[in-house]
C-alpha positions as CSV (number, residue, x, y, z in Angstrom):
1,X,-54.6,98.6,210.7
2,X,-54.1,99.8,207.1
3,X,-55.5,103.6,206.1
4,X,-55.3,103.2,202.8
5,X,-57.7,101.1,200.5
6,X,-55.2,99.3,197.9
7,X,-56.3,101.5,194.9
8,X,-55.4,105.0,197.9
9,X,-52.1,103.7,198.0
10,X,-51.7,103.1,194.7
11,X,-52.5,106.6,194.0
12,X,-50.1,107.9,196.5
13,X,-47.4,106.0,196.0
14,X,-47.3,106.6,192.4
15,X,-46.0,110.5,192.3
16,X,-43.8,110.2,195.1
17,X,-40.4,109.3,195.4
18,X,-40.1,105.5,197.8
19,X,-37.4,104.1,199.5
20,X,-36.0,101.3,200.9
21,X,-34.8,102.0,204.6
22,X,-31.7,100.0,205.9
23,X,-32.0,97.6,209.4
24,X,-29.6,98.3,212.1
25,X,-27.8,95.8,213.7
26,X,-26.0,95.6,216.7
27,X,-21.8,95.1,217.3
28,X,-23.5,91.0,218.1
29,X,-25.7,91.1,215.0
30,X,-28.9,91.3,216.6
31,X,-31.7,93.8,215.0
32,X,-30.9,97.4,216.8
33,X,-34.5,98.4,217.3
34,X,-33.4,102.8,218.9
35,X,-31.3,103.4,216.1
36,X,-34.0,102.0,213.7
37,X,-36.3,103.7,215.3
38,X,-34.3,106.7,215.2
39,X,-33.9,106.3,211.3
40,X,-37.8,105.6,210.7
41,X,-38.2,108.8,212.5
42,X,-35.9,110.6,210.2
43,X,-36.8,109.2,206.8
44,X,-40.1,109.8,207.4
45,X,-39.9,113.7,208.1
46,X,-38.8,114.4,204.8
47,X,-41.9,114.8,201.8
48,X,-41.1,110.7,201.0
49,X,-43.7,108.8,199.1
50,X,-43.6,105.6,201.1
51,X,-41.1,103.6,202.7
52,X,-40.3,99.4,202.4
53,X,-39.3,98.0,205.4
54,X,-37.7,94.8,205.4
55,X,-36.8,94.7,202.1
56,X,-34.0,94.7,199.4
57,X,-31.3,97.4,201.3
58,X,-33.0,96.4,204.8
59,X,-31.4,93.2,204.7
60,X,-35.0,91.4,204.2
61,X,-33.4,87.9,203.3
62,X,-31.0,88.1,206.2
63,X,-34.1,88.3,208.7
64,X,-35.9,85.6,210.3
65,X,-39.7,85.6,209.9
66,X,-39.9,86.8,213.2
67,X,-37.2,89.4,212.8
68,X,-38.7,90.6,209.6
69,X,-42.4,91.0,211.5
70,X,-40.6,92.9,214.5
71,X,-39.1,95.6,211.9
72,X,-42.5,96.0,210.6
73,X,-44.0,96.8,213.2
74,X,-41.2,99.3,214.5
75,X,-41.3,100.9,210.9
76,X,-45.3,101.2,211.0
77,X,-45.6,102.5,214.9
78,X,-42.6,104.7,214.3
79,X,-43.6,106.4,210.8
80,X,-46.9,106.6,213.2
81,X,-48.3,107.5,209.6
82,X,-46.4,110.5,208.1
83,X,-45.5,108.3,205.3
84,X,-47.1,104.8,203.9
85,X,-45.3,101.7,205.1
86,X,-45.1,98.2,203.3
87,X,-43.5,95.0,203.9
88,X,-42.2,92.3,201.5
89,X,-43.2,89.3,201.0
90,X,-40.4,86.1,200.0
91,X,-39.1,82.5,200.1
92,X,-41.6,80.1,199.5
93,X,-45.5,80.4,198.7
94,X,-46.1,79.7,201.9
95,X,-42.9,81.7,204.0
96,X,-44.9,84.8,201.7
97,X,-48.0,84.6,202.6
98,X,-46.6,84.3,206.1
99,X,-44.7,87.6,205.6
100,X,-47.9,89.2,204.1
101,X,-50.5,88.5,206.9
102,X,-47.6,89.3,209.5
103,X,-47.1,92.9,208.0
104,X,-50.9,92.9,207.6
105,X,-51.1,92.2,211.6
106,X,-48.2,95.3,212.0
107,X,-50.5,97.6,210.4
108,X,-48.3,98.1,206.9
109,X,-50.3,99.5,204.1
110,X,-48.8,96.8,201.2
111,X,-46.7,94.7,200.6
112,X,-43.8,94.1,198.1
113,X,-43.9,90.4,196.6
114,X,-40.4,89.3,195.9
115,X,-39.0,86.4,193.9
116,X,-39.8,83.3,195.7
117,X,-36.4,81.3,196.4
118,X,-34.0,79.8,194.2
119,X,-36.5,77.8,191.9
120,X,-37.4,77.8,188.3
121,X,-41.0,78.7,187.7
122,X,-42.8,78.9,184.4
123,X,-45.3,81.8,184.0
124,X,-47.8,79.3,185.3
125,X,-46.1,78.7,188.7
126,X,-45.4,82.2,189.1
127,X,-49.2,83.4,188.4
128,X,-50.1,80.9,190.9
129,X,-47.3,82.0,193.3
130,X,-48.5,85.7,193.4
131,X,-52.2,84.7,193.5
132,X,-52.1,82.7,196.6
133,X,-50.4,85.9,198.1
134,X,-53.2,88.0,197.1
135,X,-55.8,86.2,198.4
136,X,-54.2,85.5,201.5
137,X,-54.2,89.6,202.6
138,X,-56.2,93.0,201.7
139,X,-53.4,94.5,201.4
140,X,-52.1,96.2,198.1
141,X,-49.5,93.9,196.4
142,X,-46.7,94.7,194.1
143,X,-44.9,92.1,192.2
144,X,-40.8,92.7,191.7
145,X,-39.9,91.3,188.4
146,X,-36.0,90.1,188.6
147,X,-33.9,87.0,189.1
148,X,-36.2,84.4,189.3
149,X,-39.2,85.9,188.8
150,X,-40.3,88.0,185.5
151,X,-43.1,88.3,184.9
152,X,-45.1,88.5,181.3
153,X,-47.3,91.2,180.0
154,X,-50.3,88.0,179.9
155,X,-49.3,87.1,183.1
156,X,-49.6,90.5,185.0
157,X,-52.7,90.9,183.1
158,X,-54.1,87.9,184.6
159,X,-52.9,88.7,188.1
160,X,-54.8,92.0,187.8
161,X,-58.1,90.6,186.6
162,X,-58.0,88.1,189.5
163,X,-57.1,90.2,192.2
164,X,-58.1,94.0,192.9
165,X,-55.5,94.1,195.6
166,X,-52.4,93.8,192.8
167,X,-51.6,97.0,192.7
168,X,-48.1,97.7,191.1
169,X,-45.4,96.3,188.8
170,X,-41.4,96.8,190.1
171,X,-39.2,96.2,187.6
172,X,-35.2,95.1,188.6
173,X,-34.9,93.6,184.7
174,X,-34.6,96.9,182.7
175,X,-35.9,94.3,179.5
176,X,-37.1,97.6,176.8
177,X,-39.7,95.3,174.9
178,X,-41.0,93.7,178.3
179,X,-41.8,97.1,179.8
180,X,-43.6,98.3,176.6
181,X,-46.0,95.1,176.8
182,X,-46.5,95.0,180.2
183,X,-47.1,99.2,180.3
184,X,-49.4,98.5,176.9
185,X,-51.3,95.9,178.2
186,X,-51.8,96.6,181.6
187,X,-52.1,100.7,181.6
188,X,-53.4,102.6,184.4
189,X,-54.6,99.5,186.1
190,X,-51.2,99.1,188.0
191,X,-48.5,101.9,189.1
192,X,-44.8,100.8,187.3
193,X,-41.9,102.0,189.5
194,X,-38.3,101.2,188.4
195,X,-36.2,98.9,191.0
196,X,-33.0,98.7,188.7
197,X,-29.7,99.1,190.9
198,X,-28.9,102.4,191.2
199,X,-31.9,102.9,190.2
200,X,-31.4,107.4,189.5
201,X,-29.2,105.9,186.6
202,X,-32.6,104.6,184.7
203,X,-34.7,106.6,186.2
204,X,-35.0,109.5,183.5
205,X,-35.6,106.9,180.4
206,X,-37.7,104.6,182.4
207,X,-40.0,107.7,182.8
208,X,-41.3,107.3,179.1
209,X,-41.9,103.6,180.0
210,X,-44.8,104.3,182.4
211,X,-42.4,104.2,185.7
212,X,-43.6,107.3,187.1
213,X,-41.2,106.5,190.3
214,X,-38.8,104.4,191.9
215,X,-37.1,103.3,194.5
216,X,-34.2,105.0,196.2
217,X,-31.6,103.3,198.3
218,X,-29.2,106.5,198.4
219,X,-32.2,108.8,200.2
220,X,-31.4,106.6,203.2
221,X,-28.2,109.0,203.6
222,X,-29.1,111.8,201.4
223,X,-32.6,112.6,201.3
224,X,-32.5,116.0,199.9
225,X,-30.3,115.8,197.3
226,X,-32.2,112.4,196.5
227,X,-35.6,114.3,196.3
228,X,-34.2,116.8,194.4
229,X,-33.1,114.4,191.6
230,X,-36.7,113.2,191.6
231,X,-38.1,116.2,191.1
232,X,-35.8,116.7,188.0
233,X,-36.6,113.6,186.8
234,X,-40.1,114.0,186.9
235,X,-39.9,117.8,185.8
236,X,-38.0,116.0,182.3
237,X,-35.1,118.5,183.3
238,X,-32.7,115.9,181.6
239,X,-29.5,118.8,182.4
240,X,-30.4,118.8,185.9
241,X,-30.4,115.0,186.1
242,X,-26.7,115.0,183.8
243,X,-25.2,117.1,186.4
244,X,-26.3,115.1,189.2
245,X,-25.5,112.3,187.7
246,X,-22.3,113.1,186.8
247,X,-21.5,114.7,190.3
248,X,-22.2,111.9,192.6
249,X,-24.6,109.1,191.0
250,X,-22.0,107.8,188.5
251,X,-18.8,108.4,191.0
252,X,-21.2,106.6,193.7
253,X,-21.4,103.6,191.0
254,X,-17.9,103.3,190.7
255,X,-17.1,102.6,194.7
256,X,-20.1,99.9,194.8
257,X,-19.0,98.2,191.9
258,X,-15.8,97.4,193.6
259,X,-17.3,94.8,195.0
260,X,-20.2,91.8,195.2
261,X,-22.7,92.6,197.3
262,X,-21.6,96.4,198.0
263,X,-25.2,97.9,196.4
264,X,-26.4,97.4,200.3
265,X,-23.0,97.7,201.8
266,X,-22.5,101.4,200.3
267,X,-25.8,102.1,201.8
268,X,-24.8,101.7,205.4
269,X,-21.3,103.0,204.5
270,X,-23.3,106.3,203.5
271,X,-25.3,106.5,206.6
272,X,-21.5,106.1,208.7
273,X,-20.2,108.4,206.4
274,X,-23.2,111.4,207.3
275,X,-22.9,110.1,211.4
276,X,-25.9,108.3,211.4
277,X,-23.9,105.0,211.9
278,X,-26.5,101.9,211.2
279,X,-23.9,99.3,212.1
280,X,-22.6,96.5,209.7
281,X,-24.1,94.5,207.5
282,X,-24.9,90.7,208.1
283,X,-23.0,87.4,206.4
284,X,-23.1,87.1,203.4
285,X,-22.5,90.6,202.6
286,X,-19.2,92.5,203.7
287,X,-18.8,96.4,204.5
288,X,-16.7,98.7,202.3
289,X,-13.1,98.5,203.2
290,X,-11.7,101.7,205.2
291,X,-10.4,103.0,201.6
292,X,-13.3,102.1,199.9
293,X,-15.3,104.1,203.1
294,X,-12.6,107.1,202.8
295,X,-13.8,107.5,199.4
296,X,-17.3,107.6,199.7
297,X,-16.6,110.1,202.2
298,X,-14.5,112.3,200.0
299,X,-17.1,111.9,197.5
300,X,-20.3,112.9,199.4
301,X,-18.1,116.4,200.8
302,X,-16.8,117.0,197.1
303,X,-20.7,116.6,195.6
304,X,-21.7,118.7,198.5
305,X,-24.6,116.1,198.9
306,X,-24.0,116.2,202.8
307,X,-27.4,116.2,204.4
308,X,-27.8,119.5,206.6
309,X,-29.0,117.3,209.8
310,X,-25.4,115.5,209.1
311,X,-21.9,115.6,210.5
312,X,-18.6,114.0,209.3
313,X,-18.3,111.9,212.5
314,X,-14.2,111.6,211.5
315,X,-13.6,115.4,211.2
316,X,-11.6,114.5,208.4
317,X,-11.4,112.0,205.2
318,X,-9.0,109.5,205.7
319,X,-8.8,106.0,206.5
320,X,-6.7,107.2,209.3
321,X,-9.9,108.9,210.7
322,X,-11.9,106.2,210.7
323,X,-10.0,104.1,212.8
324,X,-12.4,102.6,215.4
């Protein structure tokens, strides 16, 4: 059952720093529910605005509906509420709304609406799309503008007068002139977080825009040092941010640009590289290659990001060492 009326957790997600947590799978590709318990439990001991289960970097379109309802629930009972937890919504109109009362049933406090799949949609279709989500749940929603899926300032504005539940606009575009409208027309009414991949990279500029947070997919394997960038950001300490930046963001860009797909692929390649192994990822994506892993390795010990809970599980920062 949710705590939070969808205007509360507007309010609190708003100044906090959110997050996307990954989904373990076992060596036979089956959801491992102890080790993502076990990373629940951690992410939410640390001062983390809310967490998105099921989503983007947890491998949401990889899960069956039943799968995706199950990691819910774990998130929400796990969290056992430390920390807000949503759900996402996707596919079709009606797979979403399925998604939405099933993370409704698990006791999530919103939802995240995603694009819904494949198809073209007019601004129209997509009002209509995000409506019949609304109304079919309580909960808070927030709309992701990418791909498929973006989202006027008219439209949003619509949405909003229809529905009290629409909460929150995340952004994946990083369109200048769209966020101005949609911030201008829309104001206060919704929360804007930034959801552009990596998103620390924007997150400084973005912060004049209205997106008063964002979402992080790097606190899944270091929290602090992932906190501590947001508290520059929002602080405006833009020499802080440079540094950082400069001393892992930008080198942590180059190794998941190597490759399609890696921007959840580094994620779990982080969590190996700290010893909190969350197992590989699922078809289509592929995990970082033993150099590309070495690296990230070496780069994490050279940044001196290392989380203080965390180990090197290889001793060491070769590909040799990771053998196995």
């Amino acid at each position: 059952m949710a705590t939070y009326a969808p205007q509360e957790l507007a309010a609190a997600l708003k100044d906090g720093l959110l997050s996307f947590p990954v989904t373990p799978f076992t060596a036979d590709g089956a959801v491992d529910e102890a080790r993502y318990r076990d990373h629940i439990d951690w992410q939410s001991g640390f001062e983390i605005g809310g967490l998105f289960a099921a989503g983007g970097t947890g491998e949401g379109f990889s899960l069956t509906p039943q799968e995706q309802a199950r990691v819910v629930r774990l998130a929400v009972e796990t969290a056992g509420g430390r920390t807000p937890v949503l759900g996402s919504a996707g596919g079709n109109t009606a797979q979403a709304i399925e998604n939405a009362r099933a993370a409704q049933d698990a006791g999530a406090e919103g939802i995240l609406l995603l694009p819904p799949y494949l198809t073209e949609a007019d601004q129209d279709g997509l009002l209509e799309h995000a409506s019949a989500v609304c109304a079919a749940t309580g909960l808070g929603v927030i709309v992701y503008n990418r791909a498929n899926a973006v989202y006027s300032a008219r439209t949003v504005e619509r949405l909003a007068d229809r529905h009290p539940t629409f909460i929150g606009f995340k952004d994946a575009i990083g369109d200048i002139e769209q966020l101005s409208r949609v911030h201008a027309t829309n104001g206060d009414r919704l929360f804007y977080l930034g959801g552009l991949p990596t998103a620390e990279t924007y997150a400084l500029p973005l912060l004049q825009l209205g997106m008063s947070t964002y979402s992080s997919a790097m606190y899944n394997f270091v929290p602090e040092f992932a906190l501590e960038f947001y508290r520059d950001v929002r602080a405006l300490d833009q020499a802080a941010v440079t540094e950082k930046l400069r001393r892992f963001v930008l080198p942590y860009l180059d190794i998941r640009d190597r490759a399609k797909g890696y921007g959840v692929s580094i994620v779990k390649a982080g969590l190996r590289a700290v010893g909190r192994d969350m197992g590989s990822v699922r078809a289509p994506l592929q995990d970082l290659t033993a150099q590309d892993l070495a690296d990230l390795i070496a780069l994490i010990d050279a940044a001196g990001v290392r989380p203080a809970s965390a180990t090197n599980p290889a001793g060491a920062t070769g590909p040799a060492a990771l053998a196995g």
